[in-house]
N, CA, C and O atoms as a Tinker XYZ file with bonds, in Angstrom:
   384  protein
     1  N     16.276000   -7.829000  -82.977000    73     2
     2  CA    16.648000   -6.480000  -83.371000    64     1     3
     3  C     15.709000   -5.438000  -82.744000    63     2     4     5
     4  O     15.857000   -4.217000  -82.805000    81     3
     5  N     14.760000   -6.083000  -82.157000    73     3     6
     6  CA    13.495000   -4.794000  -81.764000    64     5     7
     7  C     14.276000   -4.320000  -80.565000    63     6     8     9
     8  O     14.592000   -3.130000  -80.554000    81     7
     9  N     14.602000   -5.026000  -79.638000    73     7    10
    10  CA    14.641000   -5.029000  -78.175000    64     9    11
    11  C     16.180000   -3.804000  -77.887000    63    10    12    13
    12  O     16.339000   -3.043000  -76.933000    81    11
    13  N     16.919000   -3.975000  -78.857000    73    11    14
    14  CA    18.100000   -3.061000  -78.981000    64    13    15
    15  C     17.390000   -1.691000  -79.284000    63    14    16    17
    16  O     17.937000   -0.844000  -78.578000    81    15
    17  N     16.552000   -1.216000  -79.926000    73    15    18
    18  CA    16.445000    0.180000  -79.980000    64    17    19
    19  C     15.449000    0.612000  -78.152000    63    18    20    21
    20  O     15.882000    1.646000  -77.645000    81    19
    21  N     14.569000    0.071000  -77.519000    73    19    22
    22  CA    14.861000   -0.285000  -76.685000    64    21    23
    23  C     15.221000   -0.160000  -75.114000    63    22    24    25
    24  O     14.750000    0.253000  -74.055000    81    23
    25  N     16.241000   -0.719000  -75.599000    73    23    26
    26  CA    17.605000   -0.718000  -74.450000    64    25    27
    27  C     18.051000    0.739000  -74.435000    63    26    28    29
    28  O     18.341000    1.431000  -73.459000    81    27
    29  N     18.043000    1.122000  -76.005000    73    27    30
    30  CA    18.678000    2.430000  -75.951000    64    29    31
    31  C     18.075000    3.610000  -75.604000    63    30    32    33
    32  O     18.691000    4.544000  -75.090000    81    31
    33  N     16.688000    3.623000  -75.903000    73    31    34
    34  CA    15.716000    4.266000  -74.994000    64    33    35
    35  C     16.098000    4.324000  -73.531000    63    34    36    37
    36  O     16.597000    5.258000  -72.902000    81    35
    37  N     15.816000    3.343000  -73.209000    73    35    38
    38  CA    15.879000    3.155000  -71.411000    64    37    39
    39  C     17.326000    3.803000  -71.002000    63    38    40    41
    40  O     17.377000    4.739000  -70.203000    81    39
    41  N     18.193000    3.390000  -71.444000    73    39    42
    42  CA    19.466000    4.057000  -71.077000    64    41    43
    43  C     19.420000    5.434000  -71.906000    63    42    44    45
    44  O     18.297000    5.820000  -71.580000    81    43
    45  N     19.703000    5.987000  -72.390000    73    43    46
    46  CA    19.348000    7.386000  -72.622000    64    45    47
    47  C     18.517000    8.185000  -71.696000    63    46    48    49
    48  O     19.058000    9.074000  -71.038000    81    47
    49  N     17.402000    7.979000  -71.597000    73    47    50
    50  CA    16.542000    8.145000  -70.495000    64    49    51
    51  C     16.694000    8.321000  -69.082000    63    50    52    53
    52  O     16.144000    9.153000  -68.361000    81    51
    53  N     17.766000    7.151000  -68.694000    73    51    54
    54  CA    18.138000    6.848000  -67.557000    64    53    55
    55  C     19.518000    8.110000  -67.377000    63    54    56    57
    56  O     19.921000    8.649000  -66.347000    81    55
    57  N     19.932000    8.258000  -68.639000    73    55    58
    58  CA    21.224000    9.350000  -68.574000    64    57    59
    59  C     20.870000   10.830000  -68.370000    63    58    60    61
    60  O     21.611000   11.659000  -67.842000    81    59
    61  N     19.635000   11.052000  -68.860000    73    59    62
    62  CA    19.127000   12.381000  -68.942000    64    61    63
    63  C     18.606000   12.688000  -67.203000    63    62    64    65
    64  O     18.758000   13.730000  -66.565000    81    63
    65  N     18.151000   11.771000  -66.883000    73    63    66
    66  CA    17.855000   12.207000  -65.827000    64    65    67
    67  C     18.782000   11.906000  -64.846000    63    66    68    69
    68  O     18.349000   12.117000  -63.713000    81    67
    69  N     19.843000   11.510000  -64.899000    73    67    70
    70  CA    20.520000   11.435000  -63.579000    64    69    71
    71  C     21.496000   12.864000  -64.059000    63    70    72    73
    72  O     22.310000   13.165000  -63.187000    81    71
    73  N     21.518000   13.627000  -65.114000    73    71    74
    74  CA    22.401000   14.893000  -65.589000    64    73    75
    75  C     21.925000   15.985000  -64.615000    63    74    76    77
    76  O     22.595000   17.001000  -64.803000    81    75
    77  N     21.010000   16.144000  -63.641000    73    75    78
    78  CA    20.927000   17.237000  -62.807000    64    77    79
    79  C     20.375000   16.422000  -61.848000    63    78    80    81
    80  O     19.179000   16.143000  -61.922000    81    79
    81  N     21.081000   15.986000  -60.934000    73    79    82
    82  CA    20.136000   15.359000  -59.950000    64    81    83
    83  C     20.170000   16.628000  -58.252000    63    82    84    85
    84  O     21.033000   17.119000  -57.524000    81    83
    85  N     19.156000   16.635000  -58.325000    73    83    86
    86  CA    18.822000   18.269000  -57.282000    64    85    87
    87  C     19.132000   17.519000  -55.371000    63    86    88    89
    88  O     18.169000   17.085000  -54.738000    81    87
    89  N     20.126000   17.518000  -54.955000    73    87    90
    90  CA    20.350000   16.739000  -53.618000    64    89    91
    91  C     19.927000   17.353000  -53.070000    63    90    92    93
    92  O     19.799000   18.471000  -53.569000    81    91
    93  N     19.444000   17.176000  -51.823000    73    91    94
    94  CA    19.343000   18.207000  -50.923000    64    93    95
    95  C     19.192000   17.267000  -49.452000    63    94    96    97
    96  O     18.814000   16.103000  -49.586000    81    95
    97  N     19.561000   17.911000  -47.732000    73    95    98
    98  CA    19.478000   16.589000  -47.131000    64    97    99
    99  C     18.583000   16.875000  -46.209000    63    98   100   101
   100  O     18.057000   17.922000  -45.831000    81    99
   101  N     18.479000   15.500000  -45.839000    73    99   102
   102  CA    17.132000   15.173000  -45.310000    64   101   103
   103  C     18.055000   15.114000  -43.384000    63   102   104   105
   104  O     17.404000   14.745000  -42.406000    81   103
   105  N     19.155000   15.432000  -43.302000    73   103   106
   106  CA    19.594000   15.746000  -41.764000    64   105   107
   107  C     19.919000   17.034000  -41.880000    63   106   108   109
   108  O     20.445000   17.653000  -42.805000    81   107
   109  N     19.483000   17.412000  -40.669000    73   107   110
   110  CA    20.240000   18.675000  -40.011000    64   109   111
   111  C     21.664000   18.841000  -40.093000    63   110   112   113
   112  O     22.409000   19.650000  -40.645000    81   111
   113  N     21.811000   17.827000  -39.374000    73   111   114
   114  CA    22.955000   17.706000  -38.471000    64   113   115
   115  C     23.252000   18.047000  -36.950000    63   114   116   117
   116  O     24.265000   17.766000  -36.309000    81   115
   117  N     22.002000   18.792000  -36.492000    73   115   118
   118  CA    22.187000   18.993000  -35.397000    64   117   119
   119  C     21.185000   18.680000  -34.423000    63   118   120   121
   120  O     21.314000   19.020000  -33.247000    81   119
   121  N     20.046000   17.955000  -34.914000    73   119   122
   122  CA    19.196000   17.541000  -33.856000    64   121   123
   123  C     18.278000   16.449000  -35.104000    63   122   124   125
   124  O     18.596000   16.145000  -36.253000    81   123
   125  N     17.123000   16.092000  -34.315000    73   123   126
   126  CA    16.314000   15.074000  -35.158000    64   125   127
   127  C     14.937000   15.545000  -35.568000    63   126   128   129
   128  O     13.805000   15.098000  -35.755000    81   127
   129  N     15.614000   16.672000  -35.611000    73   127   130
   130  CA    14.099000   17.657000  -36.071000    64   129   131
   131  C     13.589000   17.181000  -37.754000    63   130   132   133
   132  O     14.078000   17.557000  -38.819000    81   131
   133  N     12.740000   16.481000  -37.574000    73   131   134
   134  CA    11.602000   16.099000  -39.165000    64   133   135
   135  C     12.100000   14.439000  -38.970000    63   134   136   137
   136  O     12.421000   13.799000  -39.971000    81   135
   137  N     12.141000   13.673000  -37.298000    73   135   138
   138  CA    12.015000   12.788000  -37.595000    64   137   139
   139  C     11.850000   12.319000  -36.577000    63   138   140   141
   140  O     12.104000   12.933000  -35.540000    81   139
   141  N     11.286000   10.866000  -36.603000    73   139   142
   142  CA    10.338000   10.511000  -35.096000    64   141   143
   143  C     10.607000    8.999000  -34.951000    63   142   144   145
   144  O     10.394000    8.175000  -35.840000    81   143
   145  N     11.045000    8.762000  -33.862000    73   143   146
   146  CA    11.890000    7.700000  -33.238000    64   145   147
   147  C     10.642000    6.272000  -33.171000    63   146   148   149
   148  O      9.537000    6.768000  -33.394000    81   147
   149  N     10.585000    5.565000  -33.065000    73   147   150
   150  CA     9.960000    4.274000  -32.734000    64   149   151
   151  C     10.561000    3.220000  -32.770000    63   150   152   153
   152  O     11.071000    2.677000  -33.751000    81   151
   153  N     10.519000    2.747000  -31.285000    73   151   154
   154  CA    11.370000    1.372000  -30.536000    64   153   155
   155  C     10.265000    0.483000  -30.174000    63   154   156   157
   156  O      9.286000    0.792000  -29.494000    81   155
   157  N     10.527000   -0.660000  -30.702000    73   155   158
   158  CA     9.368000   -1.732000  -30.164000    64   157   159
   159  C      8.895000   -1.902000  -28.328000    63   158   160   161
   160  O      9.731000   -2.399000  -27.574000    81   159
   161  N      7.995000   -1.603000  -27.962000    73   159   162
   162  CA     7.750000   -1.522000  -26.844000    64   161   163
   163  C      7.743000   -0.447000  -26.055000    63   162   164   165
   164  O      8.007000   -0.224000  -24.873000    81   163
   165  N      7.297000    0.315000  -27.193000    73   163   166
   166  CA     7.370000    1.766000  -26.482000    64   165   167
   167  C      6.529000    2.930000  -27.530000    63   166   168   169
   168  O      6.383000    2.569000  -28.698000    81   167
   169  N      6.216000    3.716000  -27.302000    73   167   170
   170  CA     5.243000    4.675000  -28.105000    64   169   171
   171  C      5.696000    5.620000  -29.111000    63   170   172   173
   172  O      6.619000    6.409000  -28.908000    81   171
   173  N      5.107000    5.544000  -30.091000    73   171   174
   174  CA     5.659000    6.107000  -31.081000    64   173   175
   175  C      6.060000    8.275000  -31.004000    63   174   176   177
   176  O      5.161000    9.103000  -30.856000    81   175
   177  N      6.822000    8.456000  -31.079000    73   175   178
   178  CA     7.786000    9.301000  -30.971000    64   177   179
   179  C      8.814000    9.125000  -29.505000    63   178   180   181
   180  O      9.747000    9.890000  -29.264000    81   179
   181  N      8.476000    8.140000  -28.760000    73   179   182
   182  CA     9.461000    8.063000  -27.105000    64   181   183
   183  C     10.797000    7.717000  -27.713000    63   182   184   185
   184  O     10.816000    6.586000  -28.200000    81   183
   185  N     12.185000    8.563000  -27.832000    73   183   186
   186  CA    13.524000    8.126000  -28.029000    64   185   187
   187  C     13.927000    7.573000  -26.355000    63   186   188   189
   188  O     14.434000    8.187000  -25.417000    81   187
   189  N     13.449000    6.146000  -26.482000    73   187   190
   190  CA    13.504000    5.572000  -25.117000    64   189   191
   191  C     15.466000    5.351000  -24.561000    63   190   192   193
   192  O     16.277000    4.872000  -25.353000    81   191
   193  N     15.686000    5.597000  -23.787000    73   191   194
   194  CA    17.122000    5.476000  -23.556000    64   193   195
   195  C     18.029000    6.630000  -24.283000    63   194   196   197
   196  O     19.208000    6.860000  -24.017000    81   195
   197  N     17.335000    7.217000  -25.128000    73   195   198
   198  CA    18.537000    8.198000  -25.772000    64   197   199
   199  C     18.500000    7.226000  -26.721000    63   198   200   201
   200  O     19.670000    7.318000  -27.094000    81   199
   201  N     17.921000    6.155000  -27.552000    73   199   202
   202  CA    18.269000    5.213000  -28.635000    64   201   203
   203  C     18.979000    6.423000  -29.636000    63   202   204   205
   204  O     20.191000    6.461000  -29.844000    81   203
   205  N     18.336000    7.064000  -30.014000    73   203   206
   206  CA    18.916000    7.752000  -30.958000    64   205   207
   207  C     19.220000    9.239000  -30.815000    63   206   208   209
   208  O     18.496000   10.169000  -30.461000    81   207
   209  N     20.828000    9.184000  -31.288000    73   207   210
   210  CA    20.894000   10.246000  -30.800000    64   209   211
   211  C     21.889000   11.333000  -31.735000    63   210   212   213
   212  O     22.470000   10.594000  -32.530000    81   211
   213  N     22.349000   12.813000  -31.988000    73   211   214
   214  CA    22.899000   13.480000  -32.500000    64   213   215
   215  C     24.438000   13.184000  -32.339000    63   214   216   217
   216  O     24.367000   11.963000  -32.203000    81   215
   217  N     25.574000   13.433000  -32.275000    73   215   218
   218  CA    26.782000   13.376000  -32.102000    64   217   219
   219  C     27.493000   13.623000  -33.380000    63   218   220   221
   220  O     27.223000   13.118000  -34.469000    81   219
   221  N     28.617000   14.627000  -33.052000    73   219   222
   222  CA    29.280000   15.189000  -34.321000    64   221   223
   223  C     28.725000   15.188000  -35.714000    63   222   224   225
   224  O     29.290000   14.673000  -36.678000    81   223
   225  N     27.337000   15.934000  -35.742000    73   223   226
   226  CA    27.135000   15.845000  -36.962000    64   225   227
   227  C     26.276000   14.550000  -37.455000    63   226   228   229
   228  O     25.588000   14.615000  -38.475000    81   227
   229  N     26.351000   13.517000  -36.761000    73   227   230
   230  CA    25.608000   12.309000  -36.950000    64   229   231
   231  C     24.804000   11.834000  -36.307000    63   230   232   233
   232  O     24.638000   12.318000  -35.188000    81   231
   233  N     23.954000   10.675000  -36.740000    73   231   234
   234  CA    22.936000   10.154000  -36.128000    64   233   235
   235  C     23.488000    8.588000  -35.223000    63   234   236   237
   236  O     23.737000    7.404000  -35.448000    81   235
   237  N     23.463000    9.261000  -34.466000    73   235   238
   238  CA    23.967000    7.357000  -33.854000    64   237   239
   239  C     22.961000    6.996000  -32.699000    63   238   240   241
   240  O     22.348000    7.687000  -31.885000    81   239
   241  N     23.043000    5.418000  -32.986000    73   239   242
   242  CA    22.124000    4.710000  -32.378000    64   241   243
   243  C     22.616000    4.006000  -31.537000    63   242   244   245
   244  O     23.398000    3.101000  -31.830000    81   243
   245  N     22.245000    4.289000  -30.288000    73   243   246
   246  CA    23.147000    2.784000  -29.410000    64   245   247
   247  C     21.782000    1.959000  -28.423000    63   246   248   249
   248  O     20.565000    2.132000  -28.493000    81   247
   249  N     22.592000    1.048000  -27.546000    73   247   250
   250  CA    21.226000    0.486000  -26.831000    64   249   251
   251  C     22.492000    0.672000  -25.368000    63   250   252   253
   252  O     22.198000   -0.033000  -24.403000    81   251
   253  N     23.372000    1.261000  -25.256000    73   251   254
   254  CA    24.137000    1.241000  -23.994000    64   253   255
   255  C     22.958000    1.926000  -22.539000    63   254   256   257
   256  O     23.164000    1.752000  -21.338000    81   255
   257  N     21.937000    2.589000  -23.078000    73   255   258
   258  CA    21.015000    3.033000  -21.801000    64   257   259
   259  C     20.054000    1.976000  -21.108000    63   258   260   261
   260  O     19.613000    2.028000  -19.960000    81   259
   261  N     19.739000    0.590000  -22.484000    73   259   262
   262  CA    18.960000   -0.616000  -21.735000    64   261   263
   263  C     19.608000   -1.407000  -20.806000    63   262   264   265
   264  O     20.605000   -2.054000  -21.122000    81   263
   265  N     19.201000   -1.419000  -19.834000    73   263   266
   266  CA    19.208000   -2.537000  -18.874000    64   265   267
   267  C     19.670000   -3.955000  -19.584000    63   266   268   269
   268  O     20.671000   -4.673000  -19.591000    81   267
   269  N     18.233000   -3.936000  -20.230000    73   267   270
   270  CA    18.124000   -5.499000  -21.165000    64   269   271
   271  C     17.707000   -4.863000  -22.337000    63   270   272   273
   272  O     16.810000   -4.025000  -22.427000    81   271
   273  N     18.816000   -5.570000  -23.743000    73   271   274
   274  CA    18.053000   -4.982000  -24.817000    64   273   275
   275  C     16.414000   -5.672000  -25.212000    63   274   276   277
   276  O     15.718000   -5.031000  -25.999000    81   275
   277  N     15.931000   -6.848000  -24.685000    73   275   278
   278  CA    14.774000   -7.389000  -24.487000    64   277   279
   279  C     14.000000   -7.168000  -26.413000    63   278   280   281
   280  O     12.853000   -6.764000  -26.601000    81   279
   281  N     14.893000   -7.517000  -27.459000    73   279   282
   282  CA    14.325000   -7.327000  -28.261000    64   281   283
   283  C     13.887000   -5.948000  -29.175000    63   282   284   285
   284  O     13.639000   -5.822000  -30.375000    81   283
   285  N     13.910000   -4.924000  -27.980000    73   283   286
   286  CA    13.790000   -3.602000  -28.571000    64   285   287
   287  C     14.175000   -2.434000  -29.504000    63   286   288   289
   288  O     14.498000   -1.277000  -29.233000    81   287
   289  N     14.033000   -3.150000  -30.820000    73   287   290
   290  CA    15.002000   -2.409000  -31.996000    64   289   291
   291  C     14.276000   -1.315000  -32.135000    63   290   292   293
   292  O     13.128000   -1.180000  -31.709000    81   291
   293  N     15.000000   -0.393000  -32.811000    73   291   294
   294  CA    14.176000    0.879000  -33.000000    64   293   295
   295  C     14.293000    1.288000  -34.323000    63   294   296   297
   296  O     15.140000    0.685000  -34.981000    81   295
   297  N     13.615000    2.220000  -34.918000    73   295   298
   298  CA    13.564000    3.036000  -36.436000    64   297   299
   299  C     13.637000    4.093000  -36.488000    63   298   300   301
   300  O     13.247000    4.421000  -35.367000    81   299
   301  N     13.987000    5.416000  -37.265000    73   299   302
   302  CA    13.584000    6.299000  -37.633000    64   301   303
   303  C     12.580000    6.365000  -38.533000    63   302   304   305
   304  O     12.576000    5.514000  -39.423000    81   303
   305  N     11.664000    7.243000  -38.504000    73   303   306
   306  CA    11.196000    7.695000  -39.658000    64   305   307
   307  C     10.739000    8.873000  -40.136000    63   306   308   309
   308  O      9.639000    9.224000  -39.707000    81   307
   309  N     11.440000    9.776000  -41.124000    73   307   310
   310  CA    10.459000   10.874000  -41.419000    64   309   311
   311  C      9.925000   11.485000  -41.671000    63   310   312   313
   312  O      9.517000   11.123000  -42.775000    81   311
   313  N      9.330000   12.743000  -41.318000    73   311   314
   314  CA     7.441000   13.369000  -40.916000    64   313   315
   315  C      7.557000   13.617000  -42.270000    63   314   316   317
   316  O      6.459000   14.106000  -42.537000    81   315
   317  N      8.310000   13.581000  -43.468000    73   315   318
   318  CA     8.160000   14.215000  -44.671000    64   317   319
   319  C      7.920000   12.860000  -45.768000    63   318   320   321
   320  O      8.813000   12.015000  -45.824000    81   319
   321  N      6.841000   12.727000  -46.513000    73   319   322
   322  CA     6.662000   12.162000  -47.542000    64   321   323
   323  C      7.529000   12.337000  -49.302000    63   322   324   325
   324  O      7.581000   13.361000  -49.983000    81   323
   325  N      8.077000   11.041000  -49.612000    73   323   326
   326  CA     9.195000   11.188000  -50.864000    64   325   327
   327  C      8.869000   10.405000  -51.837000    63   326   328   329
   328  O      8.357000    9.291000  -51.722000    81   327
   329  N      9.192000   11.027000  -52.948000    73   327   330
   330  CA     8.641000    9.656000  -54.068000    64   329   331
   331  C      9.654000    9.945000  -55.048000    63   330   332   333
   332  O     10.144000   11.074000  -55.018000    81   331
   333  N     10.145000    8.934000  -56.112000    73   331   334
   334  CA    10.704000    9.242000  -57.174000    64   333   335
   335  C     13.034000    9.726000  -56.361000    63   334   336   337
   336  O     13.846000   10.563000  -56.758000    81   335
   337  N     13.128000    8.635000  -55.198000    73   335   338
   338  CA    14.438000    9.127000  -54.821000    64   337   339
   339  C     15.615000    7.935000  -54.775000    63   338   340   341
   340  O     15.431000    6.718000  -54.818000    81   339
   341  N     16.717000    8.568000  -54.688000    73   339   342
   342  CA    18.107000    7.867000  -54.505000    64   341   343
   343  C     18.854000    8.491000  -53.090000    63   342   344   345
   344  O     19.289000    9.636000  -52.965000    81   343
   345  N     18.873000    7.392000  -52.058000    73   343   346
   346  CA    19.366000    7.872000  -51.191000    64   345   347
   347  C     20.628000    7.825000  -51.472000    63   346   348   349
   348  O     21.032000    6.850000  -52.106000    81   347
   349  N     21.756000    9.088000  -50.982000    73   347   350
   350  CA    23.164000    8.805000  -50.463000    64   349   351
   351  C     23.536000    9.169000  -49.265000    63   350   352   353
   352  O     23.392000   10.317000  -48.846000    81   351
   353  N     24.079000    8.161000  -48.564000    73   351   354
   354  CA    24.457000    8.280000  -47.345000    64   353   355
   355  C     25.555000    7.053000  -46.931000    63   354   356   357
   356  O     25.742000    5.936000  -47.413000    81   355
   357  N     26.287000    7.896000  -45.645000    73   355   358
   358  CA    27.273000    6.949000  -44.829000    64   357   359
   359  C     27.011000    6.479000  -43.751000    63   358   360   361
   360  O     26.608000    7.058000  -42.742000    81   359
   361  N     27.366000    4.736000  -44.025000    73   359   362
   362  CA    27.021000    4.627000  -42.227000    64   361   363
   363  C     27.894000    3.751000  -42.065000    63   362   364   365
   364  O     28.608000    3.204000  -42.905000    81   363
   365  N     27.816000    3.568000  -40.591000    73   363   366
   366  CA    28.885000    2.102000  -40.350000    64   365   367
   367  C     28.581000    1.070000  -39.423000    63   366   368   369
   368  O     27.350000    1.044000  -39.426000    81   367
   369  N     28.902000    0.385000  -38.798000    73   367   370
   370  CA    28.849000   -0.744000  -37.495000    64   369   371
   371  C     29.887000   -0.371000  -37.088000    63   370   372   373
   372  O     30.930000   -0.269000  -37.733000    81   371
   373  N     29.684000   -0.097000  -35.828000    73   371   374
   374  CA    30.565000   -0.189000  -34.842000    64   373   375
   375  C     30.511000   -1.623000  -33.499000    63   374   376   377
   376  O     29.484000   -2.059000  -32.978000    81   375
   377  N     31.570000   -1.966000  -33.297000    73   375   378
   378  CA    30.959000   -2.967000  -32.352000    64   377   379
   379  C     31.639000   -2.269000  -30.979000    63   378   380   381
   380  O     31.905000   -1.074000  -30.854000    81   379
   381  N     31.817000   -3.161000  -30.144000    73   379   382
   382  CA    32.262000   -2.413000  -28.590000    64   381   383
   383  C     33.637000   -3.483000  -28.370000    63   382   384
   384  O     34.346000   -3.379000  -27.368000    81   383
């Protein structure tokens, strides 16, 4: 019987705060400004090949500029520090 009052805490809790949740986004949309590219084998901010790039509004990533993809995945990451978040976002796979 303890563990039920509880539960109801935590969910209550959990309700109150998702009742204003303040979005705001972390893309432009039109360039990659507040964020910095890093591809293995290469220096941190180099968007080597165009890896990443703007298009309609989105961020897309391709490797069509390598020669050889030789392993070279890449990341975003960015310049802004977050704590306490829920990302929402769309993405997809595309294949060729």
């Amino acid at each position: 019987m303890r563990r039920l009052p509880l539960l109801a805490l935590t969910i209550a809790t959990l309700a109150a705060a998702e009742e204003e949740p303040k979005w705001f986004p972390l893309f432009n949309g039109k360039d990659l400004s507040g964020w910095t590219p890093k591809i293995a084998k290469h220096s941190l901010g180099e968007n080597y090949a165009n890896t990443f790039r703007v298009e309609d509004g989105m961020i897309k990533v391709s490797y069509d500029g390598y020669p050889k993809f030789e392993q070279r995945f890449g990341h975003l990451f960015t310049n802004l520090s977050y704590s306490r978040y829920v990302l929402r976002m769309e993405y997809r796979f595309a294949a060729r």
